[in-house]
N, CA, C and O atoms as a DFTB+ gen file, in Angstrom:
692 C
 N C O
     1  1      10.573     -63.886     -31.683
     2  2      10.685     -63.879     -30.236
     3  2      12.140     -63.877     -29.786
     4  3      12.537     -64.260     -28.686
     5  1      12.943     -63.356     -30.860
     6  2      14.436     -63.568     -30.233
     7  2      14.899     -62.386     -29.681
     8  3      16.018     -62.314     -29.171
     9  1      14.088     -61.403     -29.744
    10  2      14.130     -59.849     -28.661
    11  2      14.158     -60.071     -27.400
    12  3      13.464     -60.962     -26.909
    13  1      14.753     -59.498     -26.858
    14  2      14.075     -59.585     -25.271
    15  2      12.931     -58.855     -25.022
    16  3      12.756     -57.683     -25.356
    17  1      11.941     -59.762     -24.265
    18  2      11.042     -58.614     -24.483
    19  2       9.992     -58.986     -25.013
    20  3       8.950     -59.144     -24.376
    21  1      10.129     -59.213     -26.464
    22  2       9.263     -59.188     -27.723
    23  2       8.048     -60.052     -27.473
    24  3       8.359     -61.243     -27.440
    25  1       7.150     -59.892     -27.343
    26  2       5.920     -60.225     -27.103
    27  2       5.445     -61.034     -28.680
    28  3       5.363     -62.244     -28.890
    29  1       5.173     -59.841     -29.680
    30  2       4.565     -60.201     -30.851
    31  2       5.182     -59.354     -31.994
    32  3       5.675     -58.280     -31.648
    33  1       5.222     -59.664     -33.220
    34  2       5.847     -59.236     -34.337
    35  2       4.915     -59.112     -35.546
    36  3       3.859     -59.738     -35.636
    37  1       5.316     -58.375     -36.345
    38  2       3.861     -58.880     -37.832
    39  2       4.576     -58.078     -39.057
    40  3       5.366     -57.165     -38.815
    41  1       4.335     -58.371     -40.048
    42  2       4.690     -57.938     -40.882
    43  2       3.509     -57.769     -41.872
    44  3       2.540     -58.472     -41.585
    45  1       3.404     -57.145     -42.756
    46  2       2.401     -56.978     -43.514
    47  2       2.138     -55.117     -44.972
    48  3       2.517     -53.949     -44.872
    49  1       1.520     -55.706     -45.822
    50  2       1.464     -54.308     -46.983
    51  2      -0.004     -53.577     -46.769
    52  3      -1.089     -54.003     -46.376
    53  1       0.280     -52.786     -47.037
    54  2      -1.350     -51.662     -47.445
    55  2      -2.217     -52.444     -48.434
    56  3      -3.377     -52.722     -48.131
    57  1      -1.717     -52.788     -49.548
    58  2      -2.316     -53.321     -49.878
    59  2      -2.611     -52.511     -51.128
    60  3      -1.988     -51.453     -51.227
    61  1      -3.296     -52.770     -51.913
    62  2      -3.772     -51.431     -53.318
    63  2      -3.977     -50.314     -52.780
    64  3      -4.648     -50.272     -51.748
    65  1      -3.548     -49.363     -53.243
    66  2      -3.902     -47.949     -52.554
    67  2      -3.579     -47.079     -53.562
    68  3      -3.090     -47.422     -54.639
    69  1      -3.910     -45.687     -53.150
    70  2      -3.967     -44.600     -54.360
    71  2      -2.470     -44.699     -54.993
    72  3      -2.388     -44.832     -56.214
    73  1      -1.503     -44.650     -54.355
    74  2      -0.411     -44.842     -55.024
    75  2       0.818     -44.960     -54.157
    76  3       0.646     -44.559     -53.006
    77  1       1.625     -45.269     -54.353
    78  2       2.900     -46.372     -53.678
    79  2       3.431     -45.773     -52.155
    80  3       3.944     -46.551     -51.351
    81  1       3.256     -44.302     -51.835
    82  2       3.580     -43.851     -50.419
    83  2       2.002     -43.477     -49.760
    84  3       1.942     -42.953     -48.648
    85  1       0.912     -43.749     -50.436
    86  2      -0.108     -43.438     -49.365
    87  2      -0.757     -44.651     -48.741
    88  3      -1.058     -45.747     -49.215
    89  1      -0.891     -44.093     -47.460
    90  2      -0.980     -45.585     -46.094
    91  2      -2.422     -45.789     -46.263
    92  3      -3.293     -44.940     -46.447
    93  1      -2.528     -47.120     -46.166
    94  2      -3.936     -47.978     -46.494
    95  2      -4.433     -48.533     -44.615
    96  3      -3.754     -49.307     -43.941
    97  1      -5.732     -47.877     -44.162
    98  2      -5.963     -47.740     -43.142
    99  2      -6.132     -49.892     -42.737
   100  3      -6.034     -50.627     -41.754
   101  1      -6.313     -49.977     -43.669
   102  2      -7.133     -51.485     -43.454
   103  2      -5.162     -52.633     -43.300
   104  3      -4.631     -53.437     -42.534
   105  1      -4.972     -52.188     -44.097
   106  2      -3.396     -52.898     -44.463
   107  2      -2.824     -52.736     -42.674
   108  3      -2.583     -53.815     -42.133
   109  1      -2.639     -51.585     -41.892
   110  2      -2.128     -51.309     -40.978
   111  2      -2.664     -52.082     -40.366
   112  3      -1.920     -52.942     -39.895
   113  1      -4.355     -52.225     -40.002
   114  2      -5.160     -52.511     -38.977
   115  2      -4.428     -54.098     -38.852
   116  3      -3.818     -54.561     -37.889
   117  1      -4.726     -54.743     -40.192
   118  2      -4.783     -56.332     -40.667
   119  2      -3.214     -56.812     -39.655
   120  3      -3.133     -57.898     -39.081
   121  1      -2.020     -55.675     -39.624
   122  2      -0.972     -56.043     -39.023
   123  2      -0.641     -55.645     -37.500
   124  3       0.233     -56.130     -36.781
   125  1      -1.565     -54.639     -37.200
   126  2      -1.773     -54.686     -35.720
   127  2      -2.250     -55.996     -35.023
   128  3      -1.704     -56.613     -34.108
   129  1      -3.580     -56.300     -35.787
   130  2      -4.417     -57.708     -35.177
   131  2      -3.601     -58.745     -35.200
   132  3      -3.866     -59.688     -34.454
   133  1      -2.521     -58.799     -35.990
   134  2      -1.602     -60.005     -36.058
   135  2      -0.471     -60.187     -34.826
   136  3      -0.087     -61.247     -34.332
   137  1       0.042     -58.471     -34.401
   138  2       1.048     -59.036     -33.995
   139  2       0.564     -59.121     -32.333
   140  3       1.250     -59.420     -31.355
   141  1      -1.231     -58.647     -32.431
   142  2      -1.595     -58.465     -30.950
   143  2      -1.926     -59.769     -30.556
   144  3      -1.715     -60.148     -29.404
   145  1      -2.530     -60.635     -31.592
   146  2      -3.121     -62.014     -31.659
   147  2      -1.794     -62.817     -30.726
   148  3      -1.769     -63.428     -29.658
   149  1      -0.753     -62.446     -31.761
   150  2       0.759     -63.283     -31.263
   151  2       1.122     -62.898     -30.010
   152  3       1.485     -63.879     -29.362
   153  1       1.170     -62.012     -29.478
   154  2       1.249     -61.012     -28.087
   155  2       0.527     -61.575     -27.035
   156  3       0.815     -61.544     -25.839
   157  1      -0.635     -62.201     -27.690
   158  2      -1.668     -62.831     -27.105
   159  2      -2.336     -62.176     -25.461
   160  3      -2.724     -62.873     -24.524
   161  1      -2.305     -60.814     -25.517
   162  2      -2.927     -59.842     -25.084
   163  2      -3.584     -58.808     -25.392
   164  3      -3.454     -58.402     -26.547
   165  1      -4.447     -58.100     -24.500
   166  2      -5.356     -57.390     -25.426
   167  2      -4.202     -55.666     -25.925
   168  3      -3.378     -55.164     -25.161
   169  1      -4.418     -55.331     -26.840
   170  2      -4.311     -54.124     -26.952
   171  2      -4.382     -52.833     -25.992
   172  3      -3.452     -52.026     -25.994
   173  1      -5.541     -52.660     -25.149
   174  2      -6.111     -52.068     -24.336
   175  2      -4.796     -51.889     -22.758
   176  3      -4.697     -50.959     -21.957
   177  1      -4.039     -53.122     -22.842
   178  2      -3.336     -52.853     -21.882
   179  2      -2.038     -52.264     -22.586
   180  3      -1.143     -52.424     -21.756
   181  1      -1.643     -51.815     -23.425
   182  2      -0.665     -51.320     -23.835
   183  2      -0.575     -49.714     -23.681
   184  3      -1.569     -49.093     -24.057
   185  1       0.285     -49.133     -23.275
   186  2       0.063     -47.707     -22.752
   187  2       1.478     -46.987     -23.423
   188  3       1.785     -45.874     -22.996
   189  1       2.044     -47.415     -24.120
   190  2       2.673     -46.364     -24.966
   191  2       2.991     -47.195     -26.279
   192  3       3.212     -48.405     -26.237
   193  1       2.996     -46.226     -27.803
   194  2       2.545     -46.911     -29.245
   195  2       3.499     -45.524     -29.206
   196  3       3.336     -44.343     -28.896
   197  1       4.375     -46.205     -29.609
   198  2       5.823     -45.832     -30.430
   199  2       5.317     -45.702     -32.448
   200  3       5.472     -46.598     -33.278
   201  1       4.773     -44.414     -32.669
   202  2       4.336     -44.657     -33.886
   203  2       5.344     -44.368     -34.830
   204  3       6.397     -43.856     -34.452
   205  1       5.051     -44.755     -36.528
   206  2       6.405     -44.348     -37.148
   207  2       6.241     -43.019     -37.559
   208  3       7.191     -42.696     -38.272
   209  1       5.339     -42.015     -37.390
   210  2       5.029     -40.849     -37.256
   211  2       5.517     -40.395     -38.847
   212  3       6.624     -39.868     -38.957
   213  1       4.720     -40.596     -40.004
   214  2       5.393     -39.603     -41.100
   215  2       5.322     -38.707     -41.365
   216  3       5.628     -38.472     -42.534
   217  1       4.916     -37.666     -40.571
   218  2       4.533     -36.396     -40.434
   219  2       3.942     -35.416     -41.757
   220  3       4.080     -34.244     -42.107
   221  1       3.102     -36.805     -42.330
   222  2       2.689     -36.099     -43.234
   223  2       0.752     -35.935     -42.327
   224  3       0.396     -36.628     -41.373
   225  1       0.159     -35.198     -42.797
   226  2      -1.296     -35.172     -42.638
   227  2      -2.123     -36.788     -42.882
   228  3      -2.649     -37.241     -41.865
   229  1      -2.229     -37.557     -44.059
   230  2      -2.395     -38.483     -44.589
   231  2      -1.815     -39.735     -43.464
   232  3      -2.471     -40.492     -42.749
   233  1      -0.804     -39.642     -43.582
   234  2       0.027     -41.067     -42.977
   235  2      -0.179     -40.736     -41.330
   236  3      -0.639     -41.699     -40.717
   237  1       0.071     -39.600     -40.559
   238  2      -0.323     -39.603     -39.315
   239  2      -1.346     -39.881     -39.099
   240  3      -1.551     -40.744     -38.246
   241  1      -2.605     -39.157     -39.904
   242  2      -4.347     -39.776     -39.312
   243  2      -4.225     -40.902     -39.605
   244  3      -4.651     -41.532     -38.638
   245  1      -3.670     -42.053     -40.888
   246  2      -4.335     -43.051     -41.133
   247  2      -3.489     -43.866     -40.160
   248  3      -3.901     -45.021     -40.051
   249  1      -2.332     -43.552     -39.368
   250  2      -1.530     -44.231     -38.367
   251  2      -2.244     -44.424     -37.167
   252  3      -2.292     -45.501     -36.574
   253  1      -2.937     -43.120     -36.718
   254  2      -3.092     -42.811     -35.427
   255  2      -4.584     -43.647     -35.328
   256  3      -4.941     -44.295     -34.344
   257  1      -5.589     -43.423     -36.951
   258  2      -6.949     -43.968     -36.735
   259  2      -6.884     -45.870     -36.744
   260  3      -7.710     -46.657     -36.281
   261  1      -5.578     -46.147     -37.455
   262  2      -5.880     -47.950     -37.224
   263  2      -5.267     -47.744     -35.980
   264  3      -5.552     -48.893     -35.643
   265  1      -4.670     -47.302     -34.980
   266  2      -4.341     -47.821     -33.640
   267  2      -5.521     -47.223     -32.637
   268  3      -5.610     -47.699     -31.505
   269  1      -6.454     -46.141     -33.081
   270  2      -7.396     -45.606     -32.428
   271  2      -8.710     -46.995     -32.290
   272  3      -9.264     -47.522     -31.325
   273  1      -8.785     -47.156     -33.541
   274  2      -9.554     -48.361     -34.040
   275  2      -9.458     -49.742     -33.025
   276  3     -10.376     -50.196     -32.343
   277  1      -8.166     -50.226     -33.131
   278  2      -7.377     -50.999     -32.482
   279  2      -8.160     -51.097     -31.422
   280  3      -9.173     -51.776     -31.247
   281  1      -7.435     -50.139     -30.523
   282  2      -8.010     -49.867     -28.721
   283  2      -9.271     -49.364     -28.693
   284  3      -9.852     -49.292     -27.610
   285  1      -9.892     -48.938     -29.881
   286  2     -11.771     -48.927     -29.106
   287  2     -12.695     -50.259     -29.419
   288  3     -13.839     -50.461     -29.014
   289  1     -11.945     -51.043     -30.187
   290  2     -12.440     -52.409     -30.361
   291  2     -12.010     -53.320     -28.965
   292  3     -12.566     -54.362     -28.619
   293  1     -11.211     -52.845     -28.469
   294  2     -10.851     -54.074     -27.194
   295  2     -11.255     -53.330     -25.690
   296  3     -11.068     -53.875     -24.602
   297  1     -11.906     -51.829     -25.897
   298  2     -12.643     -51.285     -24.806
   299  2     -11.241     -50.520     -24.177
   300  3     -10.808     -50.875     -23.081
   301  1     -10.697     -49.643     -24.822
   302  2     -10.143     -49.012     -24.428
   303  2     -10.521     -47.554     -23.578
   304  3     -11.372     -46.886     -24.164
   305  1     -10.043     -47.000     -22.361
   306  2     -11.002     -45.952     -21.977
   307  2     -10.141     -44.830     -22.746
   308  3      -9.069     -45.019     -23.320
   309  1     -10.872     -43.583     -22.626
   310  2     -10.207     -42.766     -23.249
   311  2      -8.644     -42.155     -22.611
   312  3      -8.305     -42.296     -21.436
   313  1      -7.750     -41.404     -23.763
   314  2      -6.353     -41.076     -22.892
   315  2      -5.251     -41.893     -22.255
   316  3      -4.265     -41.316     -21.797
   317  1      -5.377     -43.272     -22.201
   318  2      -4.981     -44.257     -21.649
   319  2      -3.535     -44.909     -22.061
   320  3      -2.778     -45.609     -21.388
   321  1      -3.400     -44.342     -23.655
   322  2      -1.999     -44.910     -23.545
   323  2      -1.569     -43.808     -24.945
   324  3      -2.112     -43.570     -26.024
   325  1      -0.375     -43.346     -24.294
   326  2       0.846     -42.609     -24.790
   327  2       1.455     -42.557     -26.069
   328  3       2.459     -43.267     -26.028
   329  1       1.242     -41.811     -27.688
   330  2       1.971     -42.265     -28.784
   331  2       2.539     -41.049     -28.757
   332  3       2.378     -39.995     -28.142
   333  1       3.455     -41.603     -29.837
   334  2       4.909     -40.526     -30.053
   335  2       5.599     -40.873     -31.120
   336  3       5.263     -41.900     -31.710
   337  1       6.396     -40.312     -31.461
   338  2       7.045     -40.816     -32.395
   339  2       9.004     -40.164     -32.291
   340  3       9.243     -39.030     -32.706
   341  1       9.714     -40.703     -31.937
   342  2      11.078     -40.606     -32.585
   343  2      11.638     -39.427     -32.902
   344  3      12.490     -38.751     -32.326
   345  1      10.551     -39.155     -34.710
   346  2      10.926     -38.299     -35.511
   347  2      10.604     -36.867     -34.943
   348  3      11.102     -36.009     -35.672
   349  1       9.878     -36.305     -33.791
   350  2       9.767     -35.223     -33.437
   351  2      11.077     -34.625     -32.498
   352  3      11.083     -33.431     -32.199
   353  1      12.316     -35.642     -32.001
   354  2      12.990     -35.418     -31.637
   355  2      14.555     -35.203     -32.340
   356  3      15.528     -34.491     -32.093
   357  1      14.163     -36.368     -33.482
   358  2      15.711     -36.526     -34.498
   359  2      15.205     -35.812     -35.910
   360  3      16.052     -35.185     -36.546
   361  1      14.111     -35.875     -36.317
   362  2      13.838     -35.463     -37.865
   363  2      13.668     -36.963     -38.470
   364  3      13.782     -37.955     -37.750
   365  1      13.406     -37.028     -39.746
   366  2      13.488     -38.187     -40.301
   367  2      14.608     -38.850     -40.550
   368  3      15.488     -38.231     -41.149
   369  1      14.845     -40.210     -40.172
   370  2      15.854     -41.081     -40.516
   371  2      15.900     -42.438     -41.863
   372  3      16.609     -43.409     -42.130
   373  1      14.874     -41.868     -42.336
   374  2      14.765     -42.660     -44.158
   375  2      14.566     -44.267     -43.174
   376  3      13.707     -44.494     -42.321
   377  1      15.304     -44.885     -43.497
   378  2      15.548     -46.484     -43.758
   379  2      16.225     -46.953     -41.710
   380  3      16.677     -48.042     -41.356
   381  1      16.072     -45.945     -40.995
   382  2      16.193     -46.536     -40.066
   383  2      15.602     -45.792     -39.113
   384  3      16.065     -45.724     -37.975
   385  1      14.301     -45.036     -39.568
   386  2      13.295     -44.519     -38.321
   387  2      12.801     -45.609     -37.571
   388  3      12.376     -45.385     -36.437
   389  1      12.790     -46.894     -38.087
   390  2      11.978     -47.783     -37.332
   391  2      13.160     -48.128     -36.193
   392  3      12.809     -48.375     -35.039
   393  1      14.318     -48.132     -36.501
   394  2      15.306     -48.692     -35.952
   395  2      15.171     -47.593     -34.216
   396  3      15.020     -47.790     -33.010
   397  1      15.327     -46.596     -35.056
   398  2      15.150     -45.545     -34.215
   399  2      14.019     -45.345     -33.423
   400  3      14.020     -44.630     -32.421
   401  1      12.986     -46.000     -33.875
   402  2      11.552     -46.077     -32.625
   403  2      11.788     -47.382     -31.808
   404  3      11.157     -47.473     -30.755
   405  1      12.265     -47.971     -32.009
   406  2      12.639     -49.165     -31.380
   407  2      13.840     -49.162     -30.091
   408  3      13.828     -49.795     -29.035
   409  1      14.455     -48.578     -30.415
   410  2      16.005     -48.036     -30.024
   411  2      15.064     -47.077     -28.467
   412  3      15.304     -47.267     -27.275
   413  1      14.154     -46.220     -28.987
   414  2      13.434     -45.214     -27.654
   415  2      12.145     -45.869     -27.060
   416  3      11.500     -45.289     -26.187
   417  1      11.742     -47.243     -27.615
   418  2      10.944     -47.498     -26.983
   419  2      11.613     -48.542     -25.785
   420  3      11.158     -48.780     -24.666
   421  1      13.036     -49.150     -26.526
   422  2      13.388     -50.010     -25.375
   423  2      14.162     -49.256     -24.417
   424  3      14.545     -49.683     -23.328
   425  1      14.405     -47.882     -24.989
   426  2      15.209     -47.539     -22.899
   427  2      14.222     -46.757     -22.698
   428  3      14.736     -45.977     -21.897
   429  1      12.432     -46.148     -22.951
   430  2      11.730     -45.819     -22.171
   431  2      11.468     -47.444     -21.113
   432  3      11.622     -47.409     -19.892
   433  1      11.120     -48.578     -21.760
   434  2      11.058     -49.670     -20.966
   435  2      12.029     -49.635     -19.424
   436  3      11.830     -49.782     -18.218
   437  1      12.998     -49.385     -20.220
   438  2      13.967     -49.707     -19.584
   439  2      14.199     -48.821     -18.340
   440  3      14.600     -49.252     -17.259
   441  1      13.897     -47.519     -18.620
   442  2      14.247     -46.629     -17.704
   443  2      13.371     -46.338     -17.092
   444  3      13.467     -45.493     -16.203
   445  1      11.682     -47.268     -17.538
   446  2      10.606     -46.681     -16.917
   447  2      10.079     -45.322     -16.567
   448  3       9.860     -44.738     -15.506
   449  1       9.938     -44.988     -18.003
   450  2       9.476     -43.292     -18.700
   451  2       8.755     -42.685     -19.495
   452  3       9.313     -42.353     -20.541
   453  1       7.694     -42.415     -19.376
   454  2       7.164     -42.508     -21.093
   455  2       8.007     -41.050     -21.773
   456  3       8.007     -39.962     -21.198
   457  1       8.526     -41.256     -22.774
   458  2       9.384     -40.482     -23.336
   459  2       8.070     -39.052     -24.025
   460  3       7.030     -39.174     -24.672
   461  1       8.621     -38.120     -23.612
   462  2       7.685     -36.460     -24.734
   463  2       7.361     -37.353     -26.027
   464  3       7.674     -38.489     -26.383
   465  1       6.468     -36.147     -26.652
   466  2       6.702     -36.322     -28.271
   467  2       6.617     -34.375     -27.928
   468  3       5.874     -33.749     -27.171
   469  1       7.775     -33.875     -28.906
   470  2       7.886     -32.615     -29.024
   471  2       7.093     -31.780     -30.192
   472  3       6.927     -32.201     -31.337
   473  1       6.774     -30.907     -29.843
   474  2       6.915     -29.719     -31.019
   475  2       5.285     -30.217     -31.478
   476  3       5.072     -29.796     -32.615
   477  1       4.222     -30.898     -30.988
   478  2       2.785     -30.993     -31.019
   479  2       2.205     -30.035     -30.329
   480  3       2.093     -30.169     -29.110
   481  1       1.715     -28.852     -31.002
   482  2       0.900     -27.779     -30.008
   483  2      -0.517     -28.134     -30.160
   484  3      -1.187     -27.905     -29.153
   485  1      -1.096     -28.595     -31.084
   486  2      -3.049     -28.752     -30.653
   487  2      -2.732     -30.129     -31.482
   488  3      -2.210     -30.044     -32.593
   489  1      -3.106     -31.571     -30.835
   490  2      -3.113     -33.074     -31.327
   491  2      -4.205     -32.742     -32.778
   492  3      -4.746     -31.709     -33.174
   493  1      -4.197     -33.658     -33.108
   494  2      -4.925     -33.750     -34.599
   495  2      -6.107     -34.634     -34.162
   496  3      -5.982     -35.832     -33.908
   497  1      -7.485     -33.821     -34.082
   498  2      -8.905     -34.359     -34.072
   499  2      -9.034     -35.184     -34.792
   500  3      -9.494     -36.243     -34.365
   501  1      -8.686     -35.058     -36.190
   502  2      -9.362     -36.146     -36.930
   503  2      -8.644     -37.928     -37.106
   504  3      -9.092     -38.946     -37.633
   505  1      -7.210     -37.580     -36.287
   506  2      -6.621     -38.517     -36.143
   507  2      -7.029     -39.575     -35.149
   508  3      -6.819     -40.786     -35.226
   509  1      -7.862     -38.672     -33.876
   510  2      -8.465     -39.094     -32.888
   511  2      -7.480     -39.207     -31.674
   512  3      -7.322     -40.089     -30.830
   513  1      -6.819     -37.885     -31.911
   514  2      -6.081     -37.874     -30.936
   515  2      -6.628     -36.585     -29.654
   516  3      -5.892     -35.880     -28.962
   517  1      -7.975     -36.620     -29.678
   518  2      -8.805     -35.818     -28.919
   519  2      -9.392     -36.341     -28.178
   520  3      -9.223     -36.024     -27.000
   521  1     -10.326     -37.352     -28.509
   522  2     -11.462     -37.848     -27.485
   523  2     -10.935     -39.402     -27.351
   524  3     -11.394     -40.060     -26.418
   525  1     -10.381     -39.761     -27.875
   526  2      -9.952     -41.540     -28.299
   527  2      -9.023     -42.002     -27.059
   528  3      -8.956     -41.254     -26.084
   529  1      -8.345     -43.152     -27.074
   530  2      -7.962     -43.710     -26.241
   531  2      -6.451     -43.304     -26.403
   532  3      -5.772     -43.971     -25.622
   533  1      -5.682     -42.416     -27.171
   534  2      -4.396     -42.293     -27.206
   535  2      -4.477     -40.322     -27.283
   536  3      -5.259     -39.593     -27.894
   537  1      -3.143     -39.951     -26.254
   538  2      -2.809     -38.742     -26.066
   539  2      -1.229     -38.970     -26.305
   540  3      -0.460     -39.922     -26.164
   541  1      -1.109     -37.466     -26.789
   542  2       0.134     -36.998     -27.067
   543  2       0.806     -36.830     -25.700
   544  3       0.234     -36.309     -24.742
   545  1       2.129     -37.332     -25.670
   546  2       2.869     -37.120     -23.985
   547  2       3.858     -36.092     -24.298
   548  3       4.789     -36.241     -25.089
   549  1       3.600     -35.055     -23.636
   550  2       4.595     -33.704     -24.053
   551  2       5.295     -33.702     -23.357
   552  3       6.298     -33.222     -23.885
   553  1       5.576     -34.060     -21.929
   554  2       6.768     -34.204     -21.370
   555  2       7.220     -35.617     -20.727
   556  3       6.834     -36.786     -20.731
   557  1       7.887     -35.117     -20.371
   558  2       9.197     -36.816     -19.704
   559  2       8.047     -36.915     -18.731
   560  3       7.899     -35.975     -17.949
   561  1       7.125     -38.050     -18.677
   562  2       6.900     -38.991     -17.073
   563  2       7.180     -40.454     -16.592
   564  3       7.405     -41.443     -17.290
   565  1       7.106     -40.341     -15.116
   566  2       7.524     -41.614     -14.785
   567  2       6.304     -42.968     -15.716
   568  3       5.143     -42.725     -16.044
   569  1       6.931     -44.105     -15.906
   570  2       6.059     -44.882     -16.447
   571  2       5.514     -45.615     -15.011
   572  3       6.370     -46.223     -14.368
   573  1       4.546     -45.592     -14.643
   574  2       3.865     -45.990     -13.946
   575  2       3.290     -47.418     -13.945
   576  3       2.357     -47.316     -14.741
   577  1       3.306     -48.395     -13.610
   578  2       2.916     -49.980     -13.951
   579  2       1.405     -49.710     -13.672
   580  3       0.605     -49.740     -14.607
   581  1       0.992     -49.436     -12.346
   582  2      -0.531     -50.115     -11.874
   583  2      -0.371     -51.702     -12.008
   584  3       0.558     -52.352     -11.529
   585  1      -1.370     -52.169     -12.693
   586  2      -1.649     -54.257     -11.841
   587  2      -0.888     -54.461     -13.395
   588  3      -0.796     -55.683     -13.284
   589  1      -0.434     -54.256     -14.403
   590  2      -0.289     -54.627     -15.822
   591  2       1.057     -54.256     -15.940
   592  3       1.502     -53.139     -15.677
   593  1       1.791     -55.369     -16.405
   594  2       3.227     -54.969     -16.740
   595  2       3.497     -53.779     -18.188
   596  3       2.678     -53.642     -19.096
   597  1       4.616     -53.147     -18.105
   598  2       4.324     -52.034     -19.212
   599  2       4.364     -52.954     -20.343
   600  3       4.464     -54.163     -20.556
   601  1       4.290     -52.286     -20.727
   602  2       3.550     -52.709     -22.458
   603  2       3.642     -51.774     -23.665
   604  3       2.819     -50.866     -23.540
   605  1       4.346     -51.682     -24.773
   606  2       4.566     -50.722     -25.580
   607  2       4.788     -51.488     -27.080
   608  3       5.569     -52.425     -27.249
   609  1       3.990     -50.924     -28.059
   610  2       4.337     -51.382     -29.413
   611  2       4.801     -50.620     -30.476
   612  3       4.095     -49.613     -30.442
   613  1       5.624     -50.512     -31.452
   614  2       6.050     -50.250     -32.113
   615  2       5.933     -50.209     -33.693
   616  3       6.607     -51.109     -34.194
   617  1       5.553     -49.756     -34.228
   618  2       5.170     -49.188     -36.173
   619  2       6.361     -48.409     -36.428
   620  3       7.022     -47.470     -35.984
   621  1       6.312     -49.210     -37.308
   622  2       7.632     -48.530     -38.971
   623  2       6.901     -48.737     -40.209
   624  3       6.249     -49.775     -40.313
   625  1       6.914     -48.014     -41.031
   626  2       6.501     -48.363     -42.548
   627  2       7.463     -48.291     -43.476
   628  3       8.433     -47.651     -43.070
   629  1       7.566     -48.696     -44.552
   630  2       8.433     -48.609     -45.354
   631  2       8.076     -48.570     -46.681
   632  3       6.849     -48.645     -46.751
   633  1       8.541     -48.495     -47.665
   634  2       8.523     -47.366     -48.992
   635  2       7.565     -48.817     -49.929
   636  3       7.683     -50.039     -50.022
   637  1       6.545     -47.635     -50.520
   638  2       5.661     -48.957     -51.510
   639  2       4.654     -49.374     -50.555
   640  3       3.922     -50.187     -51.121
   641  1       4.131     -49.090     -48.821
   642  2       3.375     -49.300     -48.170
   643  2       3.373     -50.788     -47.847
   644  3       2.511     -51.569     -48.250
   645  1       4.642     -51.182     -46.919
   646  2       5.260     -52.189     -45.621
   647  2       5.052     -51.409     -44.723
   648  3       5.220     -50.193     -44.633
   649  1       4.542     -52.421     -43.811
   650  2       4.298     -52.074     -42.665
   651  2       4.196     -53.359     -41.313
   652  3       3.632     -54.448     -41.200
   653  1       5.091     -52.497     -40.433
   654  2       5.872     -53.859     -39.407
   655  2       5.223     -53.543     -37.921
   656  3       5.252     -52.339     -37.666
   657  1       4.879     -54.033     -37.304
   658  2       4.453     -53.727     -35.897
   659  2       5.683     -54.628     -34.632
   660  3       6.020     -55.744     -35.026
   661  1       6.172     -54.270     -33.518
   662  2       6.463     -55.372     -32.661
   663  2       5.971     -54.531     -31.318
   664  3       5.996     -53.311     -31.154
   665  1       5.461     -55.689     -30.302
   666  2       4.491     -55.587     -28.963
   667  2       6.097     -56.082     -28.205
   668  3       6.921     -56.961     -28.458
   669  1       5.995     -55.077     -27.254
   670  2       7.083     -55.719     -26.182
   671  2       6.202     -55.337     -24.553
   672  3       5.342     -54.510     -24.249
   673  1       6.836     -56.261     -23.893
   674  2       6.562     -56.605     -22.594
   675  2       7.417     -56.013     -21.126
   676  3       7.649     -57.161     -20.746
   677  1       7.885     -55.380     -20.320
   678  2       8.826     -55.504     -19.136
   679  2       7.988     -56.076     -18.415
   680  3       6.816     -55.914     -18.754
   681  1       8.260     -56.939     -17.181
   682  2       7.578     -57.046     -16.096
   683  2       8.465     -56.424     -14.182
   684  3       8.220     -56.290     -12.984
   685  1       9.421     -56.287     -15.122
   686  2      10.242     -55.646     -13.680
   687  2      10.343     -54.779     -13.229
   688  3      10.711     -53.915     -14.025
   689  1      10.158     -54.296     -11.867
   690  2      10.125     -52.838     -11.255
   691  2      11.872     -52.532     -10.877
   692  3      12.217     -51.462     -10.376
């Protein structure tokens, strides 16, 4: 909690999995529920998920389906909140993409924006980025509050299948 901001934090592994870079859907989930528990809000009000996007096939569905998971367990409606990732704007940054999703999720906060994700021409169905509660944001919009202060969380993974979540909060217009 020494962020400004920082709502909830978690840390956590995949867990056994086929082998040391493929993402374990259950490992992710286990560290979402943790850092939402700590956040001590529901999921459902969070409207942009700063993902760590590895742009592989594998690691995007199994990213996109534990946060899909996530928000249809807490009654999420469909389309409702915004993922993206970083890496569609810089490329990969190895050992400090997370740094780097973190870095764009706090001046979308800040500037009250939900930031594009670029270079997505048809979202990935099986990721559940079709009918589910999360859409791809292709261009710059204003972030809009409604009755719920913004709300945005953040995924990084890291090598051997770590995986970190942090929930942040603004409440100021």
């Amino acid at each position: 909690r020494g962020v400004p901001g920082a709502r909830g934090a978690a840390g956590g592994s995949d867990g056994r999995s086929k082998s040391m870079t493929a993402p374990h859907m259950e490992g992710q989930r286990r560290t979402l529920d943790r850092a939402y528990r700590q956040a001590d809000f529901s999921p459902s009000t969070v409207s942009l998920f700063e993902a760590h996007g590895t742009g592989t096939a594998l690691g995007d569905r199994t990213e996109c389906q534990s946060v899909t998971g996530l928000l249809a367990d807490h009654g999420a409606p469909a389309k409702t909140a915004a993922v993206g990732s970083v890496k569609s704007m810089i490329g990969h940054t190895k050992c400090t993409a997370g740094v780097a999703g973190l870095i764009k999720t706090a001046l979308a906060l800040h500037h009250k924006t939900l930031p594009p994700t670029i270079n997505v021409t048809q979202p990935n169905a099986e990721a559940g980025l079709v009918d589910g509660p999360l859409y791809v944001n292709s261009e710059l919009r204003p972030w809009i509050r409604g009755a719920t202060p913004r709300r945005a969380g953040v995924s990084a993974f890291g090598f051997g299948g770590t995986n970190a979540t942090l929930i942040f909060q603004r409440f100021t217009d």
